[in-house]
N, C-alpha and C positions, 0 to 999 in steps of 0.2 A: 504494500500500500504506500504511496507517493504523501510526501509532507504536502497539506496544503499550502496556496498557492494565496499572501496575504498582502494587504496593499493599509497602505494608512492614509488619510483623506482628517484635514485639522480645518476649520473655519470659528468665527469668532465665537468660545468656548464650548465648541464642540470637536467631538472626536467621533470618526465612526472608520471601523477596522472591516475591512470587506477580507473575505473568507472562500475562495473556491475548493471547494470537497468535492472532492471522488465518489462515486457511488460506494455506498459500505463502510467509510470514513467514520470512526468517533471519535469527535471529538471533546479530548478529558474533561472531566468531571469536573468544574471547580466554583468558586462564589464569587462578588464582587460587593466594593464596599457601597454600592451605590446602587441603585433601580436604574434601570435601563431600556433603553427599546430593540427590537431585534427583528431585520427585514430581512425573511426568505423573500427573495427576489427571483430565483427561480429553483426548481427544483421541487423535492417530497423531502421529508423528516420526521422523525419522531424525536423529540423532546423531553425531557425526564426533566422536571421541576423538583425536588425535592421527594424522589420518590413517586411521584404520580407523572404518566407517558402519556402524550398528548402527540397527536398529528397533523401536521398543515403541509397543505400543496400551496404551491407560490401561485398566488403572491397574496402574501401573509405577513402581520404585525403580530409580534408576542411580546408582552410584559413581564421582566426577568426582575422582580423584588429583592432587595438589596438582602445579601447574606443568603440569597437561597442559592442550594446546591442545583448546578446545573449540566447538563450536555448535549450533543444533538449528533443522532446517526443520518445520516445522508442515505436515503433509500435509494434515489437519483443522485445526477450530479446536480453541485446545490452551489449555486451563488447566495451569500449569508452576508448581512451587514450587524454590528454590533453598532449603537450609538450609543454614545455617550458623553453627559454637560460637563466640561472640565473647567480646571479651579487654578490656570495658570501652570499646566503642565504642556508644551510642545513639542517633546523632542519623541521619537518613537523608540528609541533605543530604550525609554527611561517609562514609557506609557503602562506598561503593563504590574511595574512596580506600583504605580497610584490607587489602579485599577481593580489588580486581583486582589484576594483577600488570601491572608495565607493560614 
């Protein structure tokens, strides 16, 4: 399975990480210290929230509540954007540190 394929996009305090997955692709589990919004823009998925698997076909908005545990399999190939309001962080080398919760 091929690393996806990530692009970083910054405008005035926002940040959204665009995501191209492989069909079959998971991607890991993890939280963020923030809520957020999350645009399949193309493709199928299922979604595991905190334990509970939800399905969307693009083109689709999900609401990722801050602190919950999250992932998403790529049933298709999935164009994925993650957005999110940032507080003065620009650099993407250093974005993920803000971002994830660990």
């Amino acid at each position: 399975m091929t690393v996806p394929a990530i692009s970083h996009h910054f405008s005035d305090g926002l940040y959204a990480k665009q995501m191209v997955l492989q069909k079959g692709h998971l991607a890991v589990s993890h939280k963020h210290n923030y809520s957020h919004l999350s645009i399949l823009a193309q493709g199928e998925v299922h979604v595991r929230v905190d334990g509970i698997v939800s399905h969307h076909v693009a083109p689709a908005c999900i609401e990722i509540k801050a602190d919950a545990e999250h992932e998403i399999l790529a049933l298709q190939d999935v164009v994925w954007y993650c957005i999110h309001q940032l507080d003065g962080e620009y650099d993407e080398k250093n974005i993920d540190e803000v971002l994830i919760k660990e």
